[in-house]
MDTraj code that builds the backbone (N, CA, C; nanometers):
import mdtraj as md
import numpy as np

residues = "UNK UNK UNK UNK UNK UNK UNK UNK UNK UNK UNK UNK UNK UNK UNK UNK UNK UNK UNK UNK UNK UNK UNK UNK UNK UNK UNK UNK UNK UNK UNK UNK UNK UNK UNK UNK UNK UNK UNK UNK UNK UNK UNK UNK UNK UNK UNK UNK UNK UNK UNK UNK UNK UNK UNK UNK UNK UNK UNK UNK UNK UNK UNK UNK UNK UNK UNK UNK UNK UNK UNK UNK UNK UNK UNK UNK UNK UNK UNK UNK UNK UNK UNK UNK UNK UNK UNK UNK UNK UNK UNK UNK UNK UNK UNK UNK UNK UNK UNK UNK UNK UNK UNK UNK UNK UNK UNK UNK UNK UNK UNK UNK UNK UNK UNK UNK UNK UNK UNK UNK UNK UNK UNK UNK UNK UNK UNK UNK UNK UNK UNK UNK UNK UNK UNK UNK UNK UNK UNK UNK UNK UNK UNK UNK".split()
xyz = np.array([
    [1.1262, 2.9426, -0.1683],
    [1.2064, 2.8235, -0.1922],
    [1.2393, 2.8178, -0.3413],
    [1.3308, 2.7954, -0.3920],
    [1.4195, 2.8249, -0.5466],
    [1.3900, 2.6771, -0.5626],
    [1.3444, 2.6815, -0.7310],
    [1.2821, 2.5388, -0.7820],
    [1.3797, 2.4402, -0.7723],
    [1.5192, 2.4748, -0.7794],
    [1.6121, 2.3648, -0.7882],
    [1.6292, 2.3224, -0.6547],
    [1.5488, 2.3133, -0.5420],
    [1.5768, 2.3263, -0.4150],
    [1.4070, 2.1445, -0.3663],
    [1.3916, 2.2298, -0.4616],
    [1.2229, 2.1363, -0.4814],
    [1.2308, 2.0281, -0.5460],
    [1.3089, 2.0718, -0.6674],
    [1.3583, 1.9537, -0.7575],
    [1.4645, 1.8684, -0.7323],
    [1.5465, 1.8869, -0.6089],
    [1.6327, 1.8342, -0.5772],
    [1.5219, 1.6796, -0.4597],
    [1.4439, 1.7755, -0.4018],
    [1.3646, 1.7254, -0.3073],
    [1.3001, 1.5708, -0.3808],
    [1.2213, 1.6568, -0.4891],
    [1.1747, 1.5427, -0.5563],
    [1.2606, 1.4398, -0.6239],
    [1.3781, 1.4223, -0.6458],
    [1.4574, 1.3478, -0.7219],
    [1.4930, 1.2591, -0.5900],
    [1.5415, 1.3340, -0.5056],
    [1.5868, 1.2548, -0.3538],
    [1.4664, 1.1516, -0.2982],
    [1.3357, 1.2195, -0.3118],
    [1.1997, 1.1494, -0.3009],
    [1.1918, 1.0256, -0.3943],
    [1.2191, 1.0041, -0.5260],
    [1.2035, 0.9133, -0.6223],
    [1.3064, 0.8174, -0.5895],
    [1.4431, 0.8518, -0.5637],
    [1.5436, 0.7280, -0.5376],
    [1.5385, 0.6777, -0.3739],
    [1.4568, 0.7702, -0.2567],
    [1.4448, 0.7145, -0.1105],
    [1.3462, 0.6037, -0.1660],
    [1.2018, 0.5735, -0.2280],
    [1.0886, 0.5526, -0.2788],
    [1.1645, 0.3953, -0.3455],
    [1.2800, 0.4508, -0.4923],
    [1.3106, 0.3025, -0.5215],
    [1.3276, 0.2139, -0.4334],
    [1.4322, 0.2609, -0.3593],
    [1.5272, 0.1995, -0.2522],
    [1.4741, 0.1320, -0.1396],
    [1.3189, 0.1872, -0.0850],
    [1.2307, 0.1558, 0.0059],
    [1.2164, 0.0389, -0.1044],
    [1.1371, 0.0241, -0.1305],
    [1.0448, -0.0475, -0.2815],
    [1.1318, -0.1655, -0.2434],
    [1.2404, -0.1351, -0.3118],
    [1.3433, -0.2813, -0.3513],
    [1.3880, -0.3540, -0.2237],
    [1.3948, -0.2773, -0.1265],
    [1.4301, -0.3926, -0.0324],
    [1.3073, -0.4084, 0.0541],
    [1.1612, -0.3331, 0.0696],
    [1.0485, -0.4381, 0.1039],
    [0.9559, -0.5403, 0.0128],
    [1.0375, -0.4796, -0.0949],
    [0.9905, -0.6453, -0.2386],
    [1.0341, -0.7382, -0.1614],
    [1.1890, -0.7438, -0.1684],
    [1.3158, -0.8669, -0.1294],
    [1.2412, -0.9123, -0.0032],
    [1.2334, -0.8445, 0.0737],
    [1.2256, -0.9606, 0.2068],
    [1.0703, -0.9729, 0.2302],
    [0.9840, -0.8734, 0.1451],
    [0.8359, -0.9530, 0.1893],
    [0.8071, -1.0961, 0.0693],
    [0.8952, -1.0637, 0.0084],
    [0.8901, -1.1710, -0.0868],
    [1.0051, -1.3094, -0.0672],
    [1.1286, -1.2952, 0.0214],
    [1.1254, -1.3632, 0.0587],
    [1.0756, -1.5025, 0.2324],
    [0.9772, -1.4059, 0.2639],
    [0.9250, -1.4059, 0.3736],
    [0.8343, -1.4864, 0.3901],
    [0.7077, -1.3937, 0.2805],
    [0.5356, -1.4332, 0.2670],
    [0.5483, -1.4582, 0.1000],
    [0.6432, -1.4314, 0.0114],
    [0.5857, -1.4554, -0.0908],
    [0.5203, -1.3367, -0.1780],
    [0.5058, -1.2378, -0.1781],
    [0.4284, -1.1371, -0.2026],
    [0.4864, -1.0111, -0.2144],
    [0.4824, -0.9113, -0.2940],
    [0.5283, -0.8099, -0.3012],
    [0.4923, -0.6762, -0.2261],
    [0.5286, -0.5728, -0.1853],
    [0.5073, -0.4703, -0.1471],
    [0.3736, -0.3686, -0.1946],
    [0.3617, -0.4322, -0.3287],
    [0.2753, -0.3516, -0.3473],
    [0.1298, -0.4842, -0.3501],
    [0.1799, -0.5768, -0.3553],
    [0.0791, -0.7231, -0.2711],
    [0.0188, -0.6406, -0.1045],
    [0.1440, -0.6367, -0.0927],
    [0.1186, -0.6037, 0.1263],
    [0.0035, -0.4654, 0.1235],
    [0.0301, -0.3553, 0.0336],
    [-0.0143, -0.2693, 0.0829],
    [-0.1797, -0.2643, 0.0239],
    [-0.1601, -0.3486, -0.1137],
    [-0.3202, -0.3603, -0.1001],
    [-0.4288, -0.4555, -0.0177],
    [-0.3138, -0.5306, 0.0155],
    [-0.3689, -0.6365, 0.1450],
    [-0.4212, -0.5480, 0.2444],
    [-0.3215, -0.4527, 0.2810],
    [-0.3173, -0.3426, 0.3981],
    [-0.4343, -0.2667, 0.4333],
    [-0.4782, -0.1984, 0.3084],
    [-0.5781, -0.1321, 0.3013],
    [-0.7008, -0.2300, 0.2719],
    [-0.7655, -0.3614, 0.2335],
    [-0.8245, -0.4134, 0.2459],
    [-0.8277, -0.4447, 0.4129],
    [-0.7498, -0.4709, 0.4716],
    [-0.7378, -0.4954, 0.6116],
    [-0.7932, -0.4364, 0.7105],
    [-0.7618, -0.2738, 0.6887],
    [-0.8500, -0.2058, 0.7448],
    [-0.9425, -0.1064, 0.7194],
    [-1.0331, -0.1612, 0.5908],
    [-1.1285, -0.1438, 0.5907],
    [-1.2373, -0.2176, 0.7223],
    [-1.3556, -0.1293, 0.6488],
    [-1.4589, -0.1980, 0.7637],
    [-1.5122, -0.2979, 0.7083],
    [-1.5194, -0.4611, 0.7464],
    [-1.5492, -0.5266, 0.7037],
    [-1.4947, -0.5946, 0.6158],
    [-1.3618, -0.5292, 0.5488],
    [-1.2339, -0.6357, 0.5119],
    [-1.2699, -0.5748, 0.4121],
    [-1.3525, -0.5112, 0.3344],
    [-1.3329, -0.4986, 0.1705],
    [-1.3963, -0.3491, 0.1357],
    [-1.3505, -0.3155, 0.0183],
    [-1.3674, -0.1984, -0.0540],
    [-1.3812, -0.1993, -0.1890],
    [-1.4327, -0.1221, -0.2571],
    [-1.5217, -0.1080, -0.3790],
    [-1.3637, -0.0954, -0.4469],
    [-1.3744, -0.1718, -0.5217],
    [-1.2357, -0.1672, -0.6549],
    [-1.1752, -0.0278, -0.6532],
    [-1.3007, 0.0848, -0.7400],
    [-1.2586, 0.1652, -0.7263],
    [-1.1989, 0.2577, -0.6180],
    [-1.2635, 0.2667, -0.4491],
    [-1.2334, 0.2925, -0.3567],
    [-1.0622, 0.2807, -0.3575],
    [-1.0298, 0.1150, -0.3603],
    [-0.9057, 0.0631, -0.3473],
    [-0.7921, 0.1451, -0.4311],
    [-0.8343, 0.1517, -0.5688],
    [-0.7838, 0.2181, -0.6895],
    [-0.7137, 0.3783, -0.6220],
    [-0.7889, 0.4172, -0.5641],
    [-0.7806, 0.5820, -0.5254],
    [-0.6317, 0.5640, -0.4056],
    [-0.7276, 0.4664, -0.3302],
    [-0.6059, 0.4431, -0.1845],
    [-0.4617, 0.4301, -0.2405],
    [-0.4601, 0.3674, -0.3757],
    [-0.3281, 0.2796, -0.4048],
    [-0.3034, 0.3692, -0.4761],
    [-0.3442, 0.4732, -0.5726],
    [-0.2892, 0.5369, -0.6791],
    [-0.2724, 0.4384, -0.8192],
    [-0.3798, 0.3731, -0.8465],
    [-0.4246, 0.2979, -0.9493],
    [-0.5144, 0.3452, -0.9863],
    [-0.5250, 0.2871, -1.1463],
    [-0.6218, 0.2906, -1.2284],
    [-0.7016, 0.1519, -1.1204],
    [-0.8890, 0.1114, -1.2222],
    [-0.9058, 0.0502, -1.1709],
    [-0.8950, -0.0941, -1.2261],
    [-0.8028, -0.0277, -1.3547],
    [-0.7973, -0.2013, -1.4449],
    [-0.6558, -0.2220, -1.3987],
    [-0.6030, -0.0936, -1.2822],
    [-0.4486, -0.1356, -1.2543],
    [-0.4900, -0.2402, -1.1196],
    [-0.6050, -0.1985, -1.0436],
    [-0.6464, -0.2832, -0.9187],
    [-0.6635, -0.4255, -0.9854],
    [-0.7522, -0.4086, -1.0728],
    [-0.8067, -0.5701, -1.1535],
    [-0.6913, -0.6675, -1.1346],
    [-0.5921, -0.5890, -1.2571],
    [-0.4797, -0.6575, -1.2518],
    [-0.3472, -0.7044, -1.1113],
    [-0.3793, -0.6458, -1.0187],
    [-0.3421, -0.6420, -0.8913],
    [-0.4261, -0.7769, -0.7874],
    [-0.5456, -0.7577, -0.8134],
    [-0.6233, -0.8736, -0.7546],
    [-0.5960, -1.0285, -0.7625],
    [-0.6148, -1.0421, -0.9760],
    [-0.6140, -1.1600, -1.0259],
    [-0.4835, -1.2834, -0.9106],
    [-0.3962, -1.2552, -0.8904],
    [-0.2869, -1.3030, -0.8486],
    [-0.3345, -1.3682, -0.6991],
    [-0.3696, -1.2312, -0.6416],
    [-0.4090, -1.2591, -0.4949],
    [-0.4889, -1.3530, -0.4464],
    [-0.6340, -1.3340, -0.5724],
    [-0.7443, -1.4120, -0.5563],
    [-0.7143, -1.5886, -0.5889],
    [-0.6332, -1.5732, -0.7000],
    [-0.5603, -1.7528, -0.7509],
    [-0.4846, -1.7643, -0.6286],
    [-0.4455, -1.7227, -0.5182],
    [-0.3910, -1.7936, -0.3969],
    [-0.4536, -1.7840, -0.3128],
    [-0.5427, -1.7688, -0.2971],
    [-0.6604, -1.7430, -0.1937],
    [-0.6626, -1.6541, -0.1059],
    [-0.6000, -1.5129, -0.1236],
    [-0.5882, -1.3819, -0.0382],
    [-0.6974, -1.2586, -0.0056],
    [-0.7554, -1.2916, -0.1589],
    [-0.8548, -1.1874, -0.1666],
    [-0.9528, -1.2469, -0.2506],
    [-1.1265, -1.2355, -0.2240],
    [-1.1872, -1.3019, -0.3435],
    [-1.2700, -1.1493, -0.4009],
    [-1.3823, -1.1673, -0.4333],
    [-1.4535, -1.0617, -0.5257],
    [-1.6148, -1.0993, -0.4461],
    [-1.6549, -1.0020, -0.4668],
    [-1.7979, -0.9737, -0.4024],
    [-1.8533, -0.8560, -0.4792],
    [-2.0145, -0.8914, -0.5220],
    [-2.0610, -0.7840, -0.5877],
    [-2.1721, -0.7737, -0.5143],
    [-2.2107, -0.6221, -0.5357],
    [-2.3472, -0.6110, -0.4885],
    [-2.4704, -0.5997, -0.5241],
    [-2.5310, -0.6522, -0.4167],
    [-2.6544, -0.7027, -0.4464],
    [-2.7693, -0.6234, -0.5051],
    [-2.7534, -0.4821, -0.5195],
    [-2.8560, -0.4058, -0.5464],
    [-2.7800, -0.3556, -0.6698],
    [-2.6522, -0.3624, -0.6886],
    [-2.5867, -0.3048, -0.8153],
    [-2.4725, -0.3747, -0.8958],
    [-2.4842, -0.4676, -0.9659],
    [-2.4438, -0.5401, -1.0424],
    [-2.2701, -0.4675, -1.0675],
    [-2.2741, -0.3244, -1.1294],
    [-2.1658, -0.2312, -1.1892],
    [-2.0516, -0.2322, -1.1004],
    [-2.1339, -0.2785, -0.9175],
    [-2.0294, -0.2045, -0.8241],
    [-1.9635, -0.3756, -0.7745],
    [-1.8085, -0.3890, -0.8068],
    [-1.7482, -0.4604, -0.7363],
    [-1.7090, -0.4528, -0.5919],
    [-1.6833, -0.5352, -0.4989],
    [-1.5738, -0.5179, -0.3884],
    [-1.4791, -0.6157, -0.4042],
    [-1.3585, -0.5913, -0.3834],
    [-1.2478, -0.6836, -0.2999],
    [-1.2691, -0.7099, -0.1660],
    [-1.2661, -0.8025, -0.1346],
    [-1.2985, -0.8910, 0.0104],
    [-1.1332, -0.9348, 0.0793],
    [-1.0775, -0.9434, 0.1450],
    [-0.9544, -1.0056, 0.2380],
    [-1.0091, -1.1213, 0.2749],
    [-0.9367, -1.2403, 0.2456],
    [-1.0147, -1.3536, 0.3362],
    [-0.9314, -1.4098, 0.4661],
    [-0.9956, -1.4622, 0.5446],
    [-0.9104, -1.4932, 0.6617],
    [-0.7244, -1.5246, 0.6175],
    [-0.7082, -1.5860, 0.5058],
    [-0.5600, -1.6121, 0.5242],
    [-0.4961, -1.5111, 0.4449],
    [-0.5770, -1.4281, 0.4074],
    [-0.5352, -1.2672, 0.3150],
    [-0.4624, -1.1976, 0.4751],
    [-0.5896, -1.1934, 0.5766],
    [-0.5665, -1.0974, 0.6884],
    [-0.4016, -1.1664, 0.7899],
    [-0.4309, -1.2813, 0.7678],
    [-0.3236, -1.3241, 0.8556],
    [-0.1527, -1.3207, 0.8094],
    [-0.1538, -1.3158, 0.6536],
    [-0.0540, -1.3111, 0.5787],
    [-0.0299, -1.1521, 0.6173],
    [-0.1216, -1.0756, 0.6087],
    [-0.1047, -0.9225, 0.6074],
    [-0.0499, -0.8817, 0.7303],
    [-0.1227, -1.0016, 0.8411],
    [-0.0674, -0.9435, 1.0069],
    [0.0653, -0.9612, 1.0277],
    [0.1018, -1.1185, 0.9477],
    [0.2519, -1.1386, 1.0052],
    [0.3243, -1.0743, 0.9023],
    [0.2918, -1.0478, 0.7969],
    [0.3662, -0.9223, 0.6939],
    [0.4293, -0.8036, 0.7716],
    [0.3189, -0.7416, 0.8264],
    [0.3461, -0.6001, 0.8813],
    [0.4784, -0.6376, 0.9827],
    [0.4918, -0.7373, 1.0714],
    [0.6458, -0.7427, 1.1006],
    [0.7516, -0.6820, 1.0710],
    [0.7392, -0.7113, 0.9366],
    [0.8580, -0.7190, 0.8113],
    [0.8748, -0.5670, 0.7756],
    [0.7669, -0.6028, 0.7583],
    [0.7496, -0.4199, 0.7101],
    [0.7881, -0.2756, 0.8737],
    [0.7437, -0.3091, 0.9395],
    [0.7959, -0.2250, 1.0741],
    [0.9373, -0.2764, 1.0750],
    [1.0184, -0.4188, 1.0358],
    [1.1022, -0.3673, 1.0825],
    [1.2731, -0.3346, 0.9322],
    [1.1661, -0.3521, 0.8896],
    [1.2670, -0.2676, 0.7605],
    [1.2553, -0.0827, 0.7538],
    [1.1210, -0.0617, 0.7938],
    [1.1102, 0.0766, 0.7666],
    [1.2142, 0.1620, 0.9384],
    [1.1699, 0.0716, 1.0599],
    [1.2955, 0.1229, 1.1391],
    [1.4214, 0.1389, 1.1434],
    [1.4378, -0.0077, 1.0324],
    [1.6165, -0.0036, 1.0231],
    [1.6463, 0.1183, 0.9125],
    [1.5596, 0.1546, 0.7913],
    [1.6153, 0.2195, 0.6924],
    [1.5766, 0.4032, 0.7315],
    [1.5194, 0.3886, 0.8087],
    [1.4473, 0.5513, 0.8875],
    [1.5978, 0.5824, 0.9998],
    [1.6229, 0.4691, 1.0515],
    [1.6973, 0.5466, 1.1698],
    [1.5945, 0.5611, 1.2880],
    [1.6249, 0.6017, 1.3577],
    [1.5479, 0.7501, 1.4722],
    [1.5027, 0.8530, 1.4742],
    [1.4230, 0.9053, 1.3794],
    [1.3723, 1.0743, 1.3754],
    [1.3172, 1.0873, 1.4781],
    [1.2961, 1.2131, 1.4836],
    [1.1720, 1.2060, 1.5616],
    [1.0456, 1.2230, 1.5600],
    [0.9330, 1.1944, 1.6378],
    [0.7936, 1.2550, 1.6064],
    [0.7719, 1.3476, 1.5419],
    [0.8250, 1.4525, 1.5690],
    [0.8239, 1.5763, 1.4684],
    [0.8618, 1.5768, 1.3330],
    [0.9558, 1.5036, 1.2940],
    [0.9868, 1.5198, 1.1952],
    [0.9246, 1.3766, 1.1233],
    [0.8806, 1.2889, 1.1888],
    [0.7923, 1.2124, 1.0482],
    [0.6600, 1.2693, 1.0421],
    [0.6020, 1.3261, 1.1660],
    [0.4772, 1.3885, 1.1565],
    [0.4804, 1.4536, 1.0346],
    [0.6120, 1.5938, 1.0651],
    [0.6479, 1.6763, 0.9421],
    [0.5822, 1.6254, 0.7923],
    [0.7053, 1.5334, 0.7515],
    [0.7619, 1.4663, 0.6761],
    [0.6209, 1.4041, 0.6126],
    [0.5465, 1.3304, 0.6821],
    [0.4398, 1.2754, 0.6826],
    [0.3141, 1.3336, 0.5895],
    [0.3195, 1.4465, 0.6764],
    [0.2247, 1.5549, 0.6047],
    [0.2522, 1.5874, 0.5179],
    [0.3486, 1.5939, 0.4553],
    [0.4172, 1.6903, 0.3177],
    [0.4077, 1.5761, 0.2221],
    [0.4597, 1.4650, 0.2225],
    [0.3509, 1.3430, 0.1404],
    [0.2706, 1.3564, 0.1077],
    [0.2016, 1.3359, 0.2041],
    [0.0275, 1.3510, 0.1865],
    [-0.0357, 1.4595, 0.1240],
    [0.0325, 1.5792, 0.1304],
    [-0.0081, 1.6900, 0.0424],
    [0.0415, 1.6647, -0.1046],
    [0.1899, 1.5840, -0.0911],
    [0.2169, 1.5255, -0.2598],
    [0.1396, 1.4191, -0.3085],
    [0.0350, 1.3658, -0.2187],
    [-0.0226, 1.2458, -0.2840],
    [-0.1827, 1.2669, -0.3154],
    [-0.2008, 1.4003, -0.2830],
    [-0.2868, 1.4280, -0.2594],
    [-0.4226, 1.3866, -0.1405],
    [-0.4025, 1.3533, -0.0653],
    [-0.4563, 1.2603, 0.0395],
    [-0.4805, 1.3914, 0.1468],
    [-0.5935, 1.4211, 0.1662],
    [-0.7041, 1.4985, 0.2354],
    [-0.6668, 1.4212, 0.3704],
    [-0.6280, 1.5143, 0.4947],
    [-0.6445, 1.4956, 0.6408],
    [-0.7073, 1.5340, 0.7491],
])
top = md.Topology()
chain = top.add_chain()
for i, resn in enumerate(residues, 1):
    res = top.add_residue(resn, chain, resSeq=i)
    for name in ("N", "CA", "C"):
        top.add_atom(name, md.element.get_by_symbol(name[0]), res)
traj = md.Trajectory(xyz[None], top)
């Protein structure tokens, strides 16, 4: 595969990515209030086990630092979405917690979100988001 073939890939990747971005800001924000990148750390708090994950844990999922999570929380927690929990045997180790109206904002979120990502996807098929899917995940580094 000829680099300008890759680099084309990735440039096409960065403006599909804005374009996603900007219009599940707009309507999860005019919806629930909350941004996309609000929803998806909601998301992954969600389904964790037990609603919450170690800052850093979260940090990795999201592709944050963990003073980028910090700063990601503060917001959530002043509206009552997510609070903080430390543990009991280790002072050092934070969790983020989902609280009941974190999870329910997140449930009727995902709506929004399924149905923007159908309208802007089209119809592929299985194969090809499977594809598609995987080749992400190898750019995001994310072990399957």
């Amino acid at each position: 595969m000829s680099d300008s073939l890759t680099t084309e890939f990735c440039l096409r990747l960065a403006r599909a990515w804005a374009t996603l971005a900007r219009r599940l800001d707009s309507a999860l924000g005019g919806h629930h209030g909350i941004s996309f990148a609000d929803y998806q750390l909601l998301l992954h708090l969600q389904r964790a086990p037990g609603g919450r994950l170690r800052r850093v844990d979260l940090a990795d999922r999201l592709g944050l630092t963990a003073s980028g999570v910090t700063r990601s929380l503060l917001p959530l927690e002043k509206i009552g979405l997510v609070t903080r929990q430390s543990d009991p045997r280790d002072a050092r180790v934070g969790y983020a917690l989902i609280t009941p109206t974190g999870d329910e904002l997140v449930t009727n979120a995902t709506t929004v979100v399924d149905n923007i990502s159908r309208a802007m996807l089209g119809a592929p098929s299985g194969d090809q988001l499977r594809a598609t899917s995987d080749l992400l995940a190898q750019l995001a580094g994310i072990q399957r």
